[in-house]
C-alpha positions in Angstrom: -45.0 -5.3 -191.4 -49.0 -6.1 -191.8 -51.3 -6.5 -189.0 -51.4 -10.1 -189.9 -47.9 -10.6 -190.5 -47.5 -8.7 -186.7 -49.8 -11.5 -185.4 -48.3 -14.3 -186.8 -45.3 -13.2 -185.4 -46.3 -12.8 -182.1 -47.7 -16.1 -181.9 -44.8 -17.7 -182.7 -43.6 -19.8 -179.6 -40.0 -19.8 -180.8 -39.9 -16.1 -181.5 -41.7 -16.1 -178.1 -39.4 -17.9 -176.2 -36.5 -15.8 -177.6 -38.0 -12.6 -177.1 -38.7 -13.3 -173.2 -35.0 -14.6 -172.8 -34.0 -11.3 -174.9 -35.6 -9.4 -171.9 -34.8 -11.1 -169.0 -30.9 -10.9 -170.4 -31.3 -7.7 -170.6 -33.3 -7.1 -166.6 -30.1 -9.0 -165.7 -27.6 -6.3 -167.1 -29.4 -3.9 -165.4 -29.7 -5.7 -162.4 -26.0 -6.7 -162.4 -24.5 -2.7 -162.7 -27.4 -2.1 -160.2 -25.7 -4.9 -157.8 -22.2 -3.2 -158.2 -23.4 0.2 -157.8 -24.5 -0.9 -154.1 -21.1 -2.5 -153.3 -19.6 0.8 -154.6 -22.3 2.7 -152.0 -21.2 0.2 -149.2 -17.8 0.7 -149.7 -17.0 4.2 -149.8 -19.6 5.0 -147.3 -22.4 6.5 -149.1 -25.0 4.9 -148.0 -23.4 5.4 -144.1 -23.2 8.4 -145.1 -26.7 9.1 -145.7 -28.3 6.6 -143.0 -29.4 9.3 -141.2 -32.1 10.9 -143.6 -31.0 14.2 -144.2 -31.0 15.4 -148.1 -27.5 15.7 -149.4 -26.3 17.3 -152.5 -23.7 15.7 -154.5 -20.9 18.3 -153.2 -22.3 17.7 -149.6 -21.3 13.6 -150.6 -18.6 14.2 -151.6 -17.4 16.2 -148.7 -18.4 13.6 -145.9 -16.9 10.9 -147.5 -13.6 11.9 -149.1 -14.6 11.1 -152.8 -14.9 13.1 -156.1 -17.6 15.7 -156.8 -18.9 14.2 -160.7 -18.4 10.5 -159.8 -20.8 10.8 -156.8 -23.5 12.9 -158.4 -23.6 10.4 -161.1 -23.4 7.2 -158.7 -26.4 9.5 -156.9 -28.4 9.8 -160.2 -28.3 5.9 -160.6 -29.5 5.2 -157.1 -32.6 7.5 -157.7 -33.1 5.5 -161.2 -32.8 2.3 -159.5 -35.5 3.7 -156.8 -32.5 2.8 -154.5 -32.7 6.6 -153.0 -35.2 9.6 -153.5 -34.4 12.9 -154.9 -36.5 16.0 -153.4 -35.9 18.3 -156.2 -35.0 16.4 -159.5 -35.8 19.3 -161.8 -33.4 21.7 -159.7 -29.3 21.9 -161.3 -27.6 19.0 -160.8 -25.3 20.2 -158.1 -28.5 21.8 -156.5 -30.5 18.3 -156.6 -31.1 16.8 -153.0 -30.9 13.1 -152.6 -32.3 11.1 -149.1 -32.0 7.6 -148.4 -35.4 6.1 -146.8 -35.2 4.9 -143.0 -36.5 0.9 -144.8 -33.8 1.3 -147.7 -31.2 2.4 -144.7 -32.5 -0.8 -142.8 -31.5 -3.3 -146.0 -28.3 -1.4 -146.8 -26.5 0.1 -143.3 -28.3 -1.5 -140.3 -26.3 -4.4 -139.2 -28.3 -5.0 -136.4 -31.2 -6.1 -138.6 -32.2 -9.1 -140.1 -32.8 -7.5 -143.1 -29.0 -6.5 -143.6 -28.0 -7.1 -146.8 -25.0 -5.2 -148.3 -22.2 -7.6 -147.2 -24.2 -10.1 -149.9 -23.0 -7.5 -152.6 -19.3 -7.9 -151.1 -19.1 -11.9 -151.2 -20.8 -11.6 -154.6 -18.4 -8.9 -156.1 -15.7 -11.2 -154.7 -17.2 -14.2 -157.0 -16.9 -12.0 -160.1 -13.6 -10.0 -159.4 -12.0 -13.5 -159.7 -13.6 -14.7 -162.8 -10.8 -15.6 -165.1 -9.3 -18.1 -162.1 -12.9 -19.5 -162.5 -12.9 -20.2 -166.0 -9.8 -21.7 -165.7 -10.7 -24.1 -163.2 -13.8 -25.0 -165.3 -11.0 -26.1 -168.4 -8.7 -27.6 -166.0 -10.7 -29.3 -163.3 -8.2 -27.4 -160.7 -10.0 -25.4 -158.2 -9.6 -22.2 -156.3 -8.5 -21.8 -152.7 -11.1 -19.6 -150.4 -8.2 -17.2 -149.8 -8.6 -16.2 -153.4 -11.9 -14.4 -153.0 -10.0 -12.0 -151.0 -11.2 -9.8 -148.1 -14.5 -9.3 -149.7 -15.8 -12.6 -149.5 -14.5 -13.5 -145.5 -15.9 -10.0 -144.2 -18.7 -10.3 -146.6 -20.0 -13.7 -145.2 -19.2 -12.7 -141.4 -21.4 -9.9 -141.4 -24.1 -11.4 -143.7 -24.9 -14.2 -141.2 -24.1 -12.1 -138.0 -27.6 -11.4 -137.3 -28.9 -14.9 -138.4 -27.1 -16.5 -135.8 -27.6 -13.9 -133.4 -31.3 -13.7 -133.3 -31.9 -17.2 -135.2 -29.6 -19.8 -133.6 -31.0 -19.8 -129.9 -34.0 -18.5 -130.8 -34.9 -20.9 -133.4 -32.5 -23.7 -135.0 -30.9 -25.0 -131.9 -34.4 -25.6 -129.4 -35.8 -27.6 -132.9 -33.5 -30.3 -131.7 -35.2 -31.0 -127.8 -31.9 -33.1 -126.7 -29.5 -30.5 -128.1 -31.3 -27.7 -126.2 -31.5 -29.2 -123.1 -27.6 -30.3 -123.1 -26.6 -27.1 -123.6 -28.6 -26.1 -120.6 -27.3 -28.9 -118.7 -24.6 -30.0 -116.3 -21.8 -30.9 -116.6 -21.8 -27.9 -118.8 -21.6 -28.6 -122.9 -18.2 -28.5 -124.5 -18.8 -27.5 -127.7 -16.6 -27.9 -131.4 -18.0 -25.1 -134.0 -16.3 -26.7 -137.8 -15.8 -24.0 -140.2 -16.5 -21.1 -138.1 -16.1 -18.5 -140.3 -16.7 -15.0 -138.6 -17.7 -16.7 -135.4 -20.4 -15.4 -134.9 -21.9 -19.1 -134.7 -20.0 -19.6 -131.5 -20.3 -16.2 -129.9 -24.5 -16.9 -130.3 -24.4 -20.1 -128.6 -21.9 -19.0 -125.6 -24.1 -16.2 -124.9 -27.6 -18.1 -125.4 -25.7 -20.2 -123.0 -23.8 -19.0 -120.1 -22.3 -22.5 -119.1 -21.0 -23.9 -122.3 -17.3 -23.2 -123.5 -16.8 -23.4 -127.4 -14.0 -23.7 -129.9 -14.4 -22.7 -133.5 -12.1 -24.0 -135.9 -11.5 -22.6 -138.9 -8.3 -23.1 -142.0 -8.2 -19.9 -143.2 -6.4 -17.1 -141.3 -8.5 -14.2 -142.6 -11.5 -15.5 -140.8 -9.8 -16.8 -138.0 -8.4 -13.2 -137.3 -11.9 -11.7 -138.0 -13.5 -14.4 -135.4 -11.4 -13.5 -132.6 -11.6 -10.3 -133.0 -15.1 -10.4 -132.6 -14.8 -13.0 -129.8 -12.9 -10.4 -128.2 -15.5 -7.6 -128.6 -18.2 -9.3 -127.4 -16.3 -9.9 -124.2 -16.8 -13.9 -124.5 -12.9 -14.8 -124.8 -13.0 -16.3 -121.7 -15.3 -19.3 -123.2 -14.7 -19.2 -126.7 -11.7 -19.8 -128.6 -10.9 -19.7 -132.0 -8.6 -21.7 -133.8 -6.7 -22.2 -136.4 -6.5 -25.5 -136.2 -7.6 -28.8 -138.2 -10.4 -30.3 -136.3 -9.6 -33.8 -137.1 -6.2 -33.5 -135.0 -6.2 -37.3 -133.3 -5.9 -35.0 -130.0 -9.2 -33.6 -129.6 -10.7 -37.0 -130.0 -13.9 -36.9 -127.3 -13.4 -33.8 -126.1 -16.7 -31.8 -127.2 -20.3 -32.9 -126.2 -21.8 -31.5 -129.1 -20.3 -30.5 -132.7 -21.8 -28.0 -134.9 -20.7 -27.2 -139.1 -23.2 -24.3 -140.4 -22.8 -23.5 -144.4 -19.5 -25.2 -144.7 -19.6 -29.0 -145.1 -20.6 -28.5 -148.8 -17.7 -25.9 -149.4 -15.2 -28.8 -148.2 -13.1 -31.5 -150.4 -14.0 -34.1 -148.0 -17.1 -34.1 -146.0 -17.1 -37.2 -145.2 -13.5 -36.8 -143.7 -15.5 -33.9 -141.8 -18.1 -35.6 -140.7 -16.2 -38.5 -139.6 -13.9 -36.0 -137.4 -16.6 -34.3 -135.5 -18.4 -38.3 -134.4 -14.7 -38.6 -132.9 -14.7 -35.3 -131.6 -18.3 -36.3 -129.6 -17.9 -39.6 -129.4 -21.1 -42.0 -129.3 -23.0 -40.5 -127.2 -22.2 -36.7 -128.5 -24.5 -34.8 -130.3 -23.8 -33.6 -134.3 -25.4 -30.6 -135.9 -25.2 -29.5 -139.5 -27.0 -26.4 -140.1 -27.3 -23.6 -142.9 -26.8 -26.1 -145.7 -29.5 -25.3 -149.5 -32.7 -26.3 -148.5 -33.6 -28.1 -151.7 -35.2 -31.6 -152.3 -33.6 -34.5 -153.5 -34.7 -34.2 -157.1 -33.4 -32.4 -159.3 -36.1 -30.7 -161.5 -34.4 -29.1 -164.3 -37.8 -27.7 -165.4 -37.8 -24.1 -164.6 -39.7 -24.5 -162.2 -37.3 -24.9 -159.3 -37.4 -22.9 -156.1 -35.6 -19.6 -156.4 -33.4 -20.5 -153.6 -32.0 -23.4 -156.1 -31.3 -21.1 -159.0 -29.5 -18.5 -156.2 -27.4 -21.1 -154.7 -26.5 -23.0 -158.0 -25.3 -19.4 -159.6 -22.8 -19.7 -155.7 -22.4 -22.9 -156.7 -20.3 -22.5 -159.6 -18.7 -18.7 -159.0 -17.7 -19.8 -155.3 -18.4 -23.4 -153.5 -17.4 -25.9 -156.1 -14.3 -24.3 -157.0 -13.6 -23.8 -153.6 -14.4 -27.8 -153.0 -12.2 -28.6 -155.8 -8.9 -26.7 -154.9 -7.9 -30.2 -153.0 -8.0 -33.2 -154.4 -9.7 -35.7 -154.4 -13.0 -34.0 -154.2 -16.4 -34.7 -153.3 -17.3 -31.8 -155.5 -20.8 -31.4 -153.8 -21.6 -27.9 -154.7 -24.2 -25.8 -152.8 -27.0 -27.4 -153.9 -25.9 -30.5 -151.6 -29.1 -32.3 -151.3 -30.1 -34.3 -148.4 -29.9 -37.7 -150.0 -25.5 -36.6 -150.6 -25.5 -35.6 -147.0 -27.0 -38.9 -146.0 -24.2 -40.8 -147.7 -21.2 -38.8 -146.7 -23.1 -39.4 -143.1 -23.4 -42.7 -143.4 -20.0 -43.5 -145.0 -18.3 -41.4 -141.7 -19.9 -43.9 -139.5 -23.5 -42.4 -138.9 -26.7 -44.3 -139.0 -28.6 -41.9 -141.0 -29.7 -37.8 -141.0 -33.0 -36.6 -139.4 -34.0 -33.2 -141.0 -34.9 -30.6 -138.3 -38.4 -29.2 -138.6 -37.4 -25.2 -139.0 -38.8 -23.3 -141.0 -36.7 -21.6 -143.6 -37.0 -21.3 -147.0 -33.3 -20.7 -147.4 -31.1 -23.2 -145.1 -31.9 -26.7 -143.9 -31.0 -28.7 -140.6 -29.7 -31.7 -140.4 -29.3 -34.0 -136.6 -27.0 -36.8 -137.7 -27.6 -40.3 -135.6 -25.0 -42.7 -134.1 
């Protein structure tokens, strides 16, 4: 090719344009093996393993956690590609080469305790892929695909990726943004309290230990995370005012019961928010108070540009691996998706009997907040 042939071919917005998508397909690959590699670090304890800093052959690996010589010196030679881990002596043998994990890469990928925690994302996003032949089914039959089908993965992945959130983020942050909320949970008579959807409960467990009056029930339809709630209700030594259920919270008997109701990332996941919505006003009655938290914080316009917020293109690539099917197993569905925007939210509000939505000033690029009005 001539220098001017070169040129012309570089200027060519078309050849441009498929020459960048070329490259970022291919930064995806790499990212996606690079994705799976830390599930596979996560899950057979390598990166435990390793939390504490020492440099560790391959053989020494393989020793502490019960796995194969040659497969862990090669997972340990893509980790030091990746930059995930450092290698002391790369141009030693490869048995003889001495990896380390970093005390700030052992913060992301081991410490639960931090904010920063983020290996149980790679579990609820292996979970999305592992069942992708039941989602392209769904796609060609409009059917859907019960939560229970994402497996273990995706229940213990989600509990432990929002522990810390609502540990350090709920009392701290999210509930005080709503002045009447925090003071009746200060209050007496103290708060009863309904948590919808509750997941790993860690929801509940932050607010009954922010505070020490309230009593709270979380209720959840899927056993797996009803198991894994109590069982962390019971660790934290709180079963004596939280309870987890597995229960339908629209049973006719709880109607009034609870002075405040909470949802956090769920309404969107379910068939019928409004049905939802409608059950926790009758669970609080007029006067109660009604929280939705931890839904996309996204505007109400769709862009479609490019140019949309990162958080949109993460949560629409949920959207369609996880929440919408999910949403669609029952039918009829609302089909919101996890983009759920706040001008949906205000009409399934409305339609359930609220007055409107008031959006919670917190600041979080991720999740939005949502006090719905009688």
């Amino acid at each position: 090719m001539t220098a001017l042939e070169t040129t012309d071919a570089q200027s060519d917005p078309v050849a441009e344009q498929r020459d960048a998508l070329l490259a970022r397909l291919n930064d995806a690959m790499t990212t996606t093996f690079e994705f799976a590699a830390v599930y596979m670090g996560d899950r057979l304890g390598y990166y435990a393993a390793m939390a504490p800093g020492d440099p560790l052959t391959s053989t020494d690996l393989a020793s502490r956690t019960g796995t194969n010589e040659r497969y862990t010196r090669e997972w340990l030679e893509e980790q030091a590609m990746a930059g995930f881990i450092d290698v002391d002596n790369p141009g030693a043998r490869p048995i003889e080469r001495r990896f380390r994990l970093s005390p700030a890469h052992a913060e992301v990928l081991t410490n639960r305790d931090s904010l920063n925690y983020w290996a149980p994302q790679c579990r609820a996003g292996i979970s999305c892929v592992r069942v992708i032949d039941q989602v392209l089914d769904a796609f060609r039959t409009g059917r859907g695909i019960p939560f229970a089908n994402y497996g273990a993965d995706m229940s213990e992945g989600l509990a432990d990726a929002t522990r810390m959130a609502y540990l350090d983020l709920l009392s701290a942050e999210w509930l005080p943004a709503d002045p009447e909320l925090h003071a009746r949970l200060q209050a007496d008579p103290p708060a009863r309290v309904a948590d919808i959807g509750v997941g790993g409960g860690w929801s509940s467990i932050a607010i009954a230990r922010a505070h020490p009056k309230v009593t709270v029930d979380g209720f959840d339809l899927d056993p797996a995370s009803v198991e894994i709630a109590t069982r962390n209700v019971a660790e934290s030594g709180l079963s004596d005012r939280v309870r987890i259920q597995l229960r339908d919270a629209s049973d006719p008997g709880l109607a009034g019961q609870y002075d405040v109701a909470v949802a956090f990332s769920c309404i969107h996941d379910m068939s019928d928010p409004v049905a939802a919505l409608r059950s926790m006003r009758r669970l609080t009655g007029e006067d109660g108070i009604v929280l939705i938290g931890g839904e996309t914080n996204c505007g109400d316009d769709f862009l479609g540009d490019g140019t949309h917020r990162e958080v949109e293109r993460q949560m629409y690539g949920a959207s369609i691996l996880h929440c919408l099917p999910v949403a669609m197993s029952e039918q009829p569905s609302a089909a919101a998706g996890t983009v759920m925007r706040p001008g949906m939210l205000r009409g399934f509000a409305q339609e359930a009997g609220f007055r409107d939505i008031r959006t919670l000033p917190i600041d979080d690029d991720w999740s939005a907040f949502y006090r719905l009005l009688n």
